[in-house]
LOMI-197133 format. One record per residue (C-alpha): residue number from 1; x negated, z, y negated. Coordinates in pm, 1 decimal, padded with zeros to 6 digits. Layout:
REM LOMI-197133
   nr         u         w         v
  NUM         X         Z         Y
...
REM end
This chain:
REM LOMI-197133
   nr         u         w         v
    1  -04197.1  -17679.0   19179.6
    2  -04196.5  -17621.4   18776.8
    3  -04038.0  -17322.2   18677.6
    4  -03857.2  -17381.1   18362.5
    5  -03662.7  -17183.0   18131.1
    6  -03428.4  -17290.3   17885.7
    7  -03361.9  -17027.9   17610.3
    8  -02951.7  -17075.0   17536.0
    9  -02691.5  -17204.0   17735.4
   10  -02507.2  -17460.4   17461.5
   11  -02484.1  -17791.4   17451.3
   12  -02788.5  -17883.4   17401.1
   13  -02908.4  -17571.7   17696.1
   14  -02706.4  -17682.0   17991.2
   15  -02745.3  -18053.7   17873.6
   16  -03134.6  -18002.8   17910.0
   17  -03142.5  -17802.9   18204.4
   18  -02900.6  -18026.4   18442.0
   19  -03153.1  -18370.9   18334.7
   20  -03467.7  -18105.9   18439.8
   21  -03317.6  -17962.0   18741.9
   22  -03213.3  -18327.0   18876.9
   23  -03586.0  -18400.0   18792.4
   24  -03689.2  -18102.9   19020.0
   25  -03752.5  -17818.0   18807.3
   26  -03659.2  -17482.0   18889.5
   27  -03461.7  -17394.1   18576.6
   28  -03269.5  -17060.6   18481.2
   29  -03081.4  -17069.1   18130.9
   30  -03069.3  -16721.7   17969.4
   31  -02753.4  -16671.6   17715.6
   32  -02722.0  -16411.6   17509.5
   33  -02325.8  -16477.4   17504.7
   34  -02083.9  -16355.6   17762.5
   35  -02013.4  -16701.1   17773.8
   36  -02206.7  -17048.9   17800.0
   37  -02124.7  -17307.6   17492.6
   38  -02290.4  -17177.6   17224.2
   39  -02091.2  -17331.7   16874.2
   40  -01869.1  -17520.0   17130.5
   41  -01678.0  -17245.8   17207.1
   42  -01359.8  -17098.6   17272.7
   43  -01077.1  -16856.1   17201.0
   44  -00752.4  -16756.5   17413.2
   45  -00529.0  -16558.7   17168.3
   46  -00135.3  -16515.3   17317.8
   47  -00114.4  -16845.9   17516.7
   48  -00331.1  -17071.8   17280.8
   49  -00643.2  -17175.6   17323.8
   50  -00909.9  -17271.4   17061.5
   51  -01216.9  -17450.9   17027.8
   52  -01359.5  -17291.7   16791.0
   53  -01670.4  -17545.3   16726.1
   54  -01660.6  -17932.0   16753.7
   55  -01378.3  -18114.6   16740.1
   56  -01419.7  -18522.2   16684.9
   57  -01509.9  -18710.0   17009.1
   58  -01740.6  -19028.5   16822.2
   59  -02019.3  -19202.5   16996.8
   60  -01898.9  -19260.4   17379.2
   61  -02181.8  -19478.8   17439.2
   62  -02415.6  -19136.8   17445.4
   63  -02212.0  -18959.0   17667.2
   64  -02172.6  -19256.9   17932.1
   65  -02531.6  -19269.6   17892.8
   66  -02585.4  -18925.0   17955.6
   67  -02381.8  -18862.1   18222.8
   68  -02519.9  -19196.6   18411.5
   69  -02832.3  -19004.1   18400.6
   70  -02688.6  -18717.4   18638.0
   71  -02539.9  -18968.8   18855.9
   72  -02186.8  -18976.1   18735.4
   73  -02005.2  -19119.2   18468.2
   74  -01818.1  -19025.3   18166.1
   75  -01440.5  -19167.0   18366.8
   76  -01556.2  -18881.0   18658.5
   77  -01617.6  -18605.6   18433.5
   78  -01373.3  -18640.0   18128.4
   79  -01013.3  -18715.3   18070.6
   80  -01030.8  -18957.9   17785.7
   81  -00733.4  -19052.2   17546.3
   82  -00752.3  -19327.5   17250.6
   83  -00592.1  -19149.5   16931.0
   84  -00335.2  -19402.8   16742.7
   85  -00343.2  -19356.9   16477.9
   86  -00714.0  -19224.6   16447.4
   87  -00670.1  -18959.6   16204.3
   88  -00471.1  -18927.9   15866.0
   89  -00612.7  -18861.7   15503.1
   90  -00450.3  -18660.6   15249.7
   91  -00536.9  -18739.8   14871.5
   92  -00549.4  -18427.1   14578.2
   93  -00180.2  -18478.0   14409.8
   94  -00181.0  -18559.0   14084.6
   95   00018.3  -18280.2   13867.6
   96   00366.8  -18260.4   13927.9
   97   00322.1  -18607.6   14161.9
   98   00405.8  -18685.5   14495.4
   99   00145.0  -18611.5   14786.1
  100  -00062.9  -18865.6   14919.9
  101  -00152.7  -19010.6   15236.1
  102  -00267.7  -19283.8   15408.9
  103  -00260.0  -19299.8   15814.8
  104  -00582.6  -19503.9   15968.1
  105  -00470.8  -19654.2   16253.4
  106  -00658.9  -19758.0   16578.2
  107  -00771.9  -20135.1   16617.2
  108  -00983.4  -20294.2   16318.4
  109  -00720.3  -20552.1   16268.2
  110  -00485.5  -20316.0   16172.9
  111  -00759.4  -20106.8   15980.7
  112  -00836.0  -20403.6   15790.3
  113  -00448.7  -20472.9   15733.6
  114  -00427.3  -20147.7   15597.6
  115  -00725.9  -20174.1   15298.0
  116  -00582.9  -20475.0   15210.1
  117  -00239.2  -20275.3   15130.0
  118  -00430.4  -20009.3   14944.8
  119  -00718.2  -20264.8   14770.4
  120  -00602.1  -20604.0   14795.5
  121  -00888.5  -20802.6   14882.7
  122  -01061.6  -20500.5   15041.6
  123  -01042.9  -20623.3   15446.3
  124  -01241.0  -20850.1   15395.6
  125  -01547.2  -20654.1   15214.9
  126  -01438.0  -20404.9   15540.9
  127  -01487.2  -20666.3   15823.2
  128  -01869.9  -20749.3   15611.1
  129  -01935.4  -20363.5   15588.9
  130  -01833.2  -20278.0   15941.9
  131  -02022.4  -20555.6   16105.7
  132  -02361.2  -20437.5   15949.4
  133  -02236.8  -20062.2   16053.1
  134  -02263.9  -20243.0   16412.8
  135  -02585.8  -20349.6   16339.4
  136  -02727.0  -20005.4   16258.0
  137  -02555.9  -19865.3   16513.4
  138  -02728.1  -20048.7   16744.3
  139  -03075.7  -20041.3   16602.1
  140  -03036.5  -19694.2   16585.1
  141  -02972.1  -19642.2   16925.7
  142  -03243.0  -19889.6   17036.3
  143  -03519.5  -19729.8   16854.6
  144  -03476.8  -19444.1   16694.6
  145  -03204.8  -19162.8   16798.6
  146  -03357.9  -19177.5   17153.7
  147  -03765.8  -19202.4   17024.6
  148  -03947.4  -18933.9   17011.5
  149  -04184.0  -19092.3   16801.6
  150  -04506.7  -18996.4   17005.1
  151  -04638.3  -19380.3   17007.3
  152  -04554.4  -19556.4   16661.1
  153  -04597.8  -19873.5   16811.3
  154  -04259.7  -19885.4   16932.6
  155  -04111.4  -19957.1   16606.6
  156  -04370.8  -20247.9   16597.2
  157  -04088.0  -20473.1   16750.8
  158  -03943.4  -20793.2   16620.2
  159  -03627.0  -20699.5   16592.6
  160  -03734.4  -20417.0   16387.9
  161  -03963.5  -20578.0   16118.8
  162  -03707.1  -20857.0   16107.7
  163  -03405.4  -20614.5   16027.7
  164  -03712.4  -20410.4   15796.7
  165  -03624.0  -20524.9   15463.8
  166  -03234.5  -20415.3   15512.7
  167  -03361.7  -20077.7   15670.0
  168  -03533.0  -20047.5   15380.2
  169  -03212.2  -20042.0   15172.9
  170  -03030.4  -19870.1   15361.0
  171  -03260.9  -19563.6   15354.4
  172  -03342.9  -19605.2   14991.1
  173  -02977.1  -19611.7   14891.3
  174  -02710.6  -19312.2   14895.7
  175  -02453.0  -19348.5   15117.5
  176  -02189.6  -19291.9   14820.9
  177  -02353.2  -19580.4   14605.8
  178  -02380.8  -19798.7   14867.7
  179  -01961.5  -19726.5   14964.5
  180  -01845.9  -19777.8   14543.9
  181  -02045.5  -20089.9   14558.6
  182  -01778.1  -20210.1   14761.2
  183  -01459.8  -20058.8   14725.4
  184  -01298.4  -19940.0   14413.6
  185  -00990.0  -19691.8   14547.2
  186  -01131.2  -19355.3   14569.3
  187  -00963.1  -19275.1   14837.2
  188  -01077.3  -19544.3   15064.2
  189  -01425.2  -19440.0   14924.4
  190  -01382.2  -19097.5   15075.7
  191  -01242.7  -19226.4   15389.2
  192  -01608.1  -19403.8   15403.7
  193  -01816.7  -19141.1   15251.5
  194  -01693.1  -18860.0   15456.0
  195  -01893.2  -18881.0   15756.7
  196  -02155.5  -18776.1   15559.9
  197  -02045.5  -18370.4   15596.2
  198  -02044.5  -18441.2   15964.7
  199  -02384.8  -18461.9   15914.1
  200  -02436.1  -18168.9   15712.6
  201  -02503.9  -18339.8   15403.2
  202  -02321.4  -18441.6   15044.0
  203  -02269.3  -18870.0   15047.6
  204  -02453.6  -18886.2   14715.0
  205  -02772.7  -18765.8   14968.5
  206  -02746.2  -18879.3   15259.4
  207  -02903.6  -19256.0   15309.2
  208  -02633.5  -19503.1   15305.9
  209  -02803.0  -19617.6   15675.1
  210  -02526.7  -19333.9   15826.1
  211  -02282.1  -19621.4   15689.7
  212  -02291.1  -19652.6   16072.3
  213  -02075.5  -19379.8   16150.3
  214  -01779.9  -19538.2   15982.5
  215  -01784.7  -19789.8   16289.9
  216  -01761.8  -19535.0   16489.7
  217  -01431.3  -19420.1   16429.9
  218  -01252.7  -19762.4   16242.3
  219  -01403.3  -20039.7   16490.3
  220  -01496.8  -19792.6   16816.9
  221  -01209.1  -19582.8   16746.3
  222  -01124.9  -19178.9   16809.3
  223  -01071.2  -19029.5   17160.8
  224  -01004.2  -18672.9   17245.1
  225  -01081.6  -18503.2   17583.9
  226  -00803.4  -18340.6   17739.6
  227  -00932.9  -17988.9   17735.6
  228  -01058.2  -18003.0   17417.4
  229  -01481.1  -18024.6   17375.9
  230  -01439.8  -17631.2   17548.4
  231  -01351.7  -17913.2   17866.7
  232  -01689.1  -18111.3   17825.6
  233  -01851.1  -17745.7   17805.9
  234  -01712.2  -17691.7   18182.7
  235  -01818.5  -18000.7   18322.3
  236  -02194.5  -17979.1   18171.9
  237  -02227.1  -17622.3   18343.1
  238  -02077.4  -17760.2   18656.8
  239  -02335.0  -18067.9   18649.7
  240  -02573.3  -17803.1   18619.1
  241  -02524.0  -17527.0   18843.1
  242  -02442.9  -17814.6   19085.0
  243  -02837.8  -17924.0   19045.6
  244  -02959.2  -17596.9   19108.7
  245  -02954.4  -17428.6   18762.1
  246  -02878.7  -17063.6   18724.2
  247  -02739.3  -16918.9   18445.0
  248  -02773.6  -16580.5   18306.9
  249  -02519.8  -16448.3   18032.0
  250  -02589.3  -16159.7   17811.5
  251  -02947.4  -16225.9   17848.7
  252  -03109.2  -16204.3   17519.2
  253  -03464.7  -16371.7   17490.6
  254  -03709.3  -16174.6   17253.3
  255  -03974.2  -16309.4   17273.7
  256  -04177.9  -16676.1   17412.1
  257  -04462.7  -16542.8   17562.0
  258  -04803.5  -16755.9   17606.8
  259  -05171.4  -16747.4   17742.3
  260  -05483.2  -16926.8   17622.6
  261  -05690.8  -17129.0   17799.9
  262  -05996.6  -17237.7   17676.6
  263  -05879.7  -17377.8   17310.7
  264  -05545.7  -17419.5   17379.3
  265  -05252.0  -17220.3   17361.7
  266  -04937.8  -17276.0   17680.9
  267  -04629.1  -17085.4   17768.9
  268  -04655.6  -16826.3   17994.5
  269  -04274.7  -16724.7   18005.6
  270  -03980.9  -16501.7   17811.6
  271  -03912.5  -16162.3   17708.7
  272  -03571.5  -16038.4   17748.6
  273  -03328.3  -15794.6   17747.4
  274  -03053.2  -15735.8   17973.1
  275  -02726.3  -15620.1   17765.3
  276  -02651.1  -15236.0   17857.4
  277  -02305.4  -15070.9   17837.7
  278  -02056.2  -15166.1   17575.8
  279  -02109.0  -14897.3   17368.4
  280  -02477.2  -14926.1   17352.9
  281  -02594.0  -15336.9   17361.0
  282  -02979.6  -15245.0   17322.3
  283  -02943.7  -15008.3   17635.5
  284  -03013.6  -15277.9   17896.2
  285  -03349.9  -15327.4   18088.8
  286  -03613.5  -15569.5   17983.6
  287  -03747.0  -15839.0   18165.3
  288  -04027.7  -16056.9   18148.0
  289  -04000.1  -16432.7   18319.2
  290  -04303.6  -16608.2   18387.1
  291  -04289.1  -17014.3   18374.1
  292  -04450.4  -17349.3   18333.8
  293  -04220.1  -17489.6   18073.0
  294  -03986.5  -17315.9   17835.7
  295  -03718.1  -17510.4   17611.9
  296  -03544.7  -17351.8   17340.0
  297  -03221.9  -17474.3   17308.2
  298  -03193.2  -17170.6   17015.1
  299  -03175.3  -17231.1   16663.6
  300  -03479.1  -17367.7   16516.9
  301  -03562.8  -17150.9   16301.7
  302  -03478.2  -16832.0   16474.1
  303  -03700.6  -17011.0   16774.4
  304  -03988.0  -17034.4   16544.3
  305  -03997.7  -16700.0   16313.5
  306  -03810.3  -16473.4   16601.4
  307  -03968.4  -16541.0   16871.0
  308  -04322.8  -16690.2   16829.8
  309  -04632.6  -16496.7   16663.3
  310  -04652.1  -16643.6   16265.1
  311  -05043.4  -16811.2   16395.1
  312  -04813.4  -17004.3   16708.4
  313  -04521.6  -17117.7   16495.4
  314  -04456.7  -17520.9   16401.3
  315  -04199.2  -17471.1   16127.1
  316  -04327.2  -17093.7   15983.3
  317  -04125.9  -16950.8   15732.9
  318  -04246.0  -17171.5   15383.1
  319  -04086.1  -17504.8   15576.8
  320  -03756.4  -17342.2   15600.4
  321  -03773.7  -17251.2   15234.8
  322  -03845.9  -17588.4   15140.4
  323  -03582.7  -17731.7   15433.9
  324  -03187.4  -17816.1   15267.4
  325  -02934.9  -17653.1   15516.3
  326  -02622.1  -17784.6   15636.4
  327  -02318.9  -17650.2   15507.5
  328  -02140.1  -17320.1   15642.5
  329  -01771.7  -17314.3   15703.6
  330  -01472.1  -17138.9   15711.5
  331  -01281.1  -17141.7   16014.5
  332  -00899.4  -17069.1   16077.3
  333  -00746.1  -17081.7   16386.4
  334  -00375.1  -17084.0   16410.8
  335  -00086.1  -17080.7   16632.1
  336   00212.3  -17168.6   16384.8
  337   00630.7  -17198.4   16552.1
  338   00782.8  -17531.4   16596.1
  339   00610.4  -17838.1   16559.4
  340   00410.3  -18014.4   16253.0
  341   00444.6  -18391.7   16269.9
  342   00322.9  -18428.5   15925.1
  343  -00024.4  -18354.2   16069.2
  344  -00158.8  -18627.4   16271.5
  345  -00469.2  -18515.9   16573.9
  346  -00700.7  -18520.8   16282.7
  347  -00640.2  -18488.8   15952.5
  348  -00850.5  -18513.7   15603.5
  349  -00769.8  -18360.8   15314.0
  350  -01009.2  -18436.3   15006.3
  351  -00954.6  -18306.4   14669.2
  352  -00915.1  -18556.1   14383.0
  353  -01297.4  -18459.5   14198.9
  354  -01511.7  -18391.9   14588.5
  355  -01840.1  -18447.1   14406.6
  356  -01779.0  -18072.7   14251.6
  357  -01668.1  -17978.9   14638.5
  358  -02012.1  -18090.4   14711.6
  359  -02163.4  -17905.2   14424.7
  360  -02022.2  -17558.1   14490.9
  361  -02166.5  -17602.0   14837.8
  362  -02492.2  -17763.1   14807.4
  363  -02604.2  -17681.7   14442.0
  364  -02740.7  -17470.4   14261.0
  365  -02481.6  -17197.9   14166.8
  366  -02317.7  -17207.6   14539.0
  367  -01974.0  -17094.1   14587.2
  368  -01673.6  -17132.5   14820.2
  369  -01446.6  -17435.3   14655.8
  370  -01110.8  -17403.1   14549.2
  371  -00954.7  -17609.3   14581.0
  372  -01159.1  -17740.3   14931.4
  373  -01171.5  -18094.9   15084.9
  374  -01060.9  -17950.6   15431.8
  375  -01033.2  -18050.3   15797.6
  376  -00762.6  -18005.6   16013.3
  377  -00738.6  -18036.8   16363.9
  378  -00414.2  -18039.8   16554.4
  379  -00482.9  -18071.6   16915.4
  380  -00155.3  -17980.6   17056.2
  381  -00018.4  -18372.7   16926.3
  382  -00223.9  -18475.6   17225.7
  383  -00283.5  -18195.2   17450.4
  384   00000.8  -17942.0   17563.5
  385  -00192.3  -17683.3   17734.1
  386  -00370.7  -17530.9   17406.9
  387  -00040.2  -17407.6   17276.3
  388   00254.6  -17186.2   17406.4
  389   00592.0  -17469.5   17445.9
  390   00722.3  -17485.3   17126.8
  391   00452.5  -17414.6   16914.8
  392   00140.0  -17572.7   16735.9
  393  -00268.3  -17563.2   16779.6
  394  -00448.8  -17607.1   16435.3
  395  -00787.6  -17564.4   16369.9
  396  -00873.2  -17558.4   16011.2
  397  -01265.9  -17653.1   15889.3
  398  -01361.3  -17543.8   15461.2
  399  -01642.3  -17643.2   15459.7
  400  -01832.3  -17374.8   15235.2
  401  -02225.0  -17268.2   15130.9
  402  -02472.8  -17164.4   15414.3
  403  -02471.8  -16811.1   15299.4
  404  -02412.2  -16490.7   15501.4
  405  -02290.9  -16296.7   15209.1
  406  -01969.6  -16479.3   15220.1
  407  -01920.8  -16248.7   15515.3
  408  -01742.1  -16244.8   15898.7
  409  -01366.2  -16337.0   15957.1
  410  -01107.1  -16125.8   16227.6
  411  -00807.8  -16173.8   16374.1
  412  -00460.2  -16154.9   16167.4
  413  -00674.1  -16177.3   15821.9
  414  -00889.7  -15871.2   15867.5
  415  -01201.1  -16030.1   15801.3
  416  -01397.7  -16014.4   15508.2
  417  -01226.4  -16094.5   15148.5
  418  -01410.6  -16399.8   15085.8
  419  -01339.2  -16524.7   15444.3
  420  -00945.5  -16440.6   15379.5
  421  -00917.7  -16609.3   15052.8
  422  -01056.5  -16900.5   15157.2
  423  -00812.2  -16899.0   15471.4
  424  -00521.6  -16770.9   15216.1
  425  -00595.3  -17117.3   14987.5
  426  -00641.4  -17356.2   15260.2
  427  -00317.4  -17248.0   15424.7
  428  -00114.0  -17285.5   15122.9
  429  -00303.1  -17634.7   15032.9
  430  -00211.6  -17776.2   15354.3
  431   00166.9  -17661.3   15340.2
  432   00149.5  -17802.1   14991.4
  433  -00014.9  -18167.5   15033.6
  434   00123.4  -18225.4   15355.1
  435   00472.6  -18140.1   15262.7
  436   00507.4  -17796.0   15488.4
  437   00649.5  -17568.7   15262.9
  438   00698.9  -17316.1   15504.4
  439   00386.8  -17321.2   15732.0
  440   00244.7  -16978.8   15610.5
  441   00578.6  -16820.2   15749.3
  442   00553.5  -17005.8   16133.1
  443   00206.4  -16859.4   16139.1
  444   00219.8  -16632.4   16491.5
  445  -00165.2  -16597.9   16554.1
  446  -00436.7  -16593.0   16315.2
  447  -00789.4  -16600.3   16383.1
  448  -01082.7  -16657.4   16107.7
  449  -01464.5  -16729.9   16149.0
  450  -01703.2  -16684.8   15886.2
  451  -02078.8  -16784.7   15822.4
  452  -02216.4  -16451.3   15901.2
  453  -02049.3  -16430.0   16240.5
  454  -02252.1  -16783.4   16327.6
  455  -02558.5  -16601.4   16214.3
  456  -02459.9  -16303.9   16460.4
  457  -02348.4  -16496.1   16704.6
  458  -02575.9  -16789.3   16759.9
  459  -02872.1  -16668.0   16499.4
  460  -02787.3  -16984.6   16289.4
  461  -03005.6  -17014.4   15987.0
  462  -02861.4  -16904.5   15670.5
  463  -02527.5  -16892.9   15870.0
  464  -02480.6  -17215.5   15846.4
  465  -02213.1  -17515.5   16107.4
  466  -02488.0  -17728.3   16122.7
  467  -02857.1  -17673.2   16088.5
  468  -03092.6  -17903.2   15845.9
  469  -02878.1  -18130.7   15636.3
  470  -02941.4  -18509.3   15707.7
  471  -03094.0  -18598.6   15358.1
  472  -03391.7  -18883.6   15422.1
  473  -03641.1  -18636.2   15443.6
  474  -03499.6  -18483.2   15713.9
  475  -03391.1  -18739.2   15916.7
  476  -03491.3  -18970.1   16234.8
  477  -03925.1  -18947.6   16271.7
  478  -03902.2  -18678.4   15943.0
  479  -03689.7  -18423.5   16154.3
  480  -03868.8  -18145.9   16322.0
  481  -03958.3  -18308.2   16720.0
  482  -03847.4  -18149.7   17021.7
  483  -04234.8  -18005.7   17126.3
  484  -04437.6  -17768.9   16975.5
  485  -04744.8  -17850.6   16796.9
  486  -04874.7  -17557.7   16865.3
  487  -04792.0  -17449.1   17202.8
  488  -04808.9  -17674.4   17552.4
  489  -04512.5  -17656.3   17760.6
  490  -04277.1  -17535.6   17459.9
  491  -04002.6  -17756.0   17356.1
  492  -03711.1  -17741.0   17154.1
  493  -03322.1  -17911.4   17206.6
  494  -03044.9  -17884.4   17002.0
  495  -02873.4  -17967.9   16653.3
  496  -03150.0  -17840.1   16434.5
  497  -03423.9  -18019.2   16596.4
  498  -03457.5  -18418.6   16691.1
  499  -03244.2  -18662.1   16674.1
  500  -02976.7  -18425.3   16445.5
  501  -02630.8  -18246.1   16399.1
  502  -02348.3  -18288.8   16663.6
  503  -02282.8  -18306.1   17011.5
  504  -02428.7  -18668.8   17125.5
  505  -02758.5  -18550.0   16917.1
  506  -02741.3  -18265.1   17125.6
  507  -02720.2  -18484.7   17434.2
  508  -02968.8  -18698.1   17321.4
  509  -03249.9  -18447.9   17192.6
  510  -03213.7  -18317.8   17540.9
  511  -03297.1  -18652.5   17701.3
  512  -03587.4  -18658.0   17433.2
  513  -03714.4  -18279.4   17628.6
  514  -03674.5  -18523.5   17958.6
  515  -03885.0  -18831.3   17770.9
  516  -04164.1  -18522.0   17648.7
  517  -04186.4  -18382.5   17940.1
  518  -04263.9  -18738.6   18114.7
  519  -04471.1  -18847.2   17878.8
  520  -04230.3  -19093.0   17831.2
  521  -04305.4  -19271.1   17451.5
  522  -04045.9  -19560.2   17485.9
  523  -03856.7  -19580.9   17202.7
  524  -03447.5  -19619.5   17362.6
  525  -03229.4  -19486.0   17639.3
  526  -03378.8  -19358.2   17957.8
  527  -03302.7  -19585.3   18263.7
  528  -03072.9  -19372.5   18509.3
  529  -03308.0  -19263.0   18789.9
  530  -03229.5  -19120.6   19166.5
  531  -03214.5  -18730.9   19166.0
  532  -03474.8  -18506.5   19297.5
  533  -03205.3  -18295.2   19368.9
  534  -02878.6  -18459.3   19412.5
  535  -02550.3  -18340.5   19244.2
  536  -02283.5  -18300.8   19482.2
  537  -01977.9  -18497.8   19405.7
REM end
């Protein structure tokens, strides 16, 4: 039997070890956490409970897809609901003018009805731009999110050099070019251009070929899952304890250790440390675990310069300083009295100039942005268990530089000053463009997250959401892969490797771990196949 470790029990950790376990492998995840998740995570403060990572359920197709792979489907394991309306968008006031907002709601009939009323003229351009969103959707999905690019002759398909010339243009143009070539209202512009931070990445960067995700949310539509995405964290580590995985918390890897053979270099096992008494973490015993395979579902870069000599590493130190980060954030978590039905599920709120939003977080001179195109969630409009009766669930996202020195947050606004501000101004901004004048007064429970508690927490590079932004150059066969070059048997899973941000890349580069370890170099989906180990029901 293969003895396999997997180095972090996130997503992309319990995702990977359930598909190896069903495979056969004897797999043991080792979390440094109390708690398995990773940046899906959670927080029960006085009768609410947070997520305190993702948020926005897009791309069903990968989790039916995944779960079909461990026998069950995405109906057994998840309560879905349809969001109508999807989410609404809040537009910078003008001075001394009215808010503004505009409600997007589910069904592309009624999408289209609705850029009509704000751009006459504009549903039609919508249906055109949505249909070729479709298109690279699906040629995405086909043959290149689930590739991992070990055999280049699976791109070599018709359907590929037929759709090459378009491909072409799509990565050669930014996605924010490619959107005001269309549409004229700025705010429908942002409506399109935004999914561009959910990749970690400013819309005048990113390739307009993420156009795609726009179908995901105005043609596929928005679901939530009841329980929030701290639910869909539950149900992988069921799958996977229920195929034989066992998970270790507060078990912190130190070190990937490795043997040579000859002239090359495989994985011998882990270093790591058991955590000791509260008062002392570094007081616990070490351990050493021997195995055939180890995947590190870890931060990339802490994978690579942590725990791997500098003559074993893939991505050493001079990538990263040539590698564009993701964004940090901001997060505020708050319990406010009484309800807020001027906040839909989701809600958007983008200043009137975003292209300087994007500046003070990706340029040069980085700094926190005031005022901040912000994301609200509001999970109690769907979901009555993450809030006390009576009272609301928000989860606030500023977006903000991937910089530790902006500092950690704490409950009840005693984190650090930066951290509070930024909390302080998004607070009032909401109150004031949604039309809550007293929402800083209902607030009961307070909770705020900064970049350097993601670097402390989950050793995230720079301290940043995401990982690597999703510029070009970084992107699809131009992303780090999910094996070493350097090491046999050492793979890698997770956000800031192959296929990219978020938590159906996390699914999927997990399935691309399953496709390595195969030797598997087909360039879609993996056909379902029976367990080695069956998952109970």
């Amino acid at each position: 039997m293969t003895r396999t470790i997997v180095v972090g029990g996130g997503i992309a950790g319990l995702a990977t070890a359930a598909l190896l376990a069903r495979e056969g492998h004897q797999v043991r995840v080792l979390e440094q956490n109390d708690r398995v998740g990773g940046r899906a995570g959670t927080l029960d403060r006085e009768g609410f409970r947070f997520d305190t990572g993702p948020s926005w359920y897009l791309m069903p197709s990968v989790f039916e897809h995944f779960f079909e792979l461990l026998g069950t489907t995405a109906a057994e394991q998840l309560d879905l609901r349809m969001l109508d309306p999807g989410y609404r968008v809040f537009g910078e006031p003008d001075p001394g003018g009215a808010p503004r907002a505009i409600t997007v709601p589910h069904g592309i009939d009624r999408v289209v009805d609705l850029f009509d009323e704000v751009e006459p003229g504009s549903g039609r351009v919508l249906r055109t731009y949505l249909r070729s969103a479709a298109h690279a959707s699906d040629m995405a999905e086909r043959y290149f999110l689930y590739n991992p690019f070990t055999r280049w002759r699976s791109l070599l398909r018709p359907e590929v050099l037929r759709a090459a010339p378009q491909l072409v243009r799509l990565l050669g143009t930014s996605l924010e070019r490619f959107v005001a070539q269309r549409f004229r209202t700025p705010l429908l512009r942002q409506i399109l251009g935004y999914p561009a931070v959910f990749l970690g990445t400013d819309p005048r960067r990113a390739p307009a070929m993420y156009h795609l995700m726009s179908g995901l949310d105005l043609d596929e539509g928005v679901q939530y899952p009841m329980g929030g995405f701290w639910g869909i964290v539950e149900r992988l580590e069921a799958l996977a304890r229920d195929a034989g995985v066992e998970i270790v918390t507060g078990a912190r890897v130190t070190e990937i250790l490795t043997r040579r053979s000859g002239s090359r270099v495989h994985v011998s096992g882990v270093r790591w440390q058991e955590r000791g008494a509260v008062d002392d973490a570094a007081s616990g015993s070490l351990h050493i675990e021997h195995a055939n395979i180890v995947v590190s579902g870890a931060d990339l870069h802490h994978t690579e310069t942590e725990l791997l000599p500098p003559a074993l590493r893939t991505a050493p130190e001079r990538v990263w300083q040539r590698t564009e980060s993701g964004p940090g954030a901001v997060l505020v978590l708050l319990g406010v009295a009484g309800e807020l039905p001027q906040l839909e599920h989701h809600s958007l709120f983008f200043t009137r100039d975003w292209n300087a939003n994007f500046d003070d977080i990706f340029g040069g001179d980085a700094r926190v942005p005031d005022p901040a195109s912000i994301y609200v969630c509001r999970p109690s409009a769907t979901d009555p268990d993450v809030a006390p009766p009576g009272h609301e669930n928000l989860f606030v996202l500023i977006p903000v530089p991937a910089d530790t020195s902006i500092g950690s947050g704490g409950p009840d606004g005693t984190g650090d000053a930066a951290v509070e501000r930024a909390a302080d101004a998004a607070i009032e901004q909401i109150g004031a463009w949604a039309q809550i004048p007293d929402l800083a007064d209902r607030i009961v429970v307070r909770q705020t997250i900064g970049p350097e508690d993601f670097a402390r927490d989950y050793a995230s590079w720079r301290g940043g959401m995401l990982g690597p932004a999703h510029v070009l150059s970084q992107s699809a066969m131009f992303r780090t892969q999910n094996a070493s070059k350097r090491v046999d048997g050492l793979f890698y899973a997770g956000a800031t490797t192959a296929p990219g941000v978020g938590v159906p890349m996390c699914l999927i580069s997990a399935e691309l771990v399953l496709k390595r370890i195969r030797d598997d170099r087909s360039a879609g989906p993996t056909a379902p196949r029976p367990a080695a180990t069956a998952v109970p029901r």
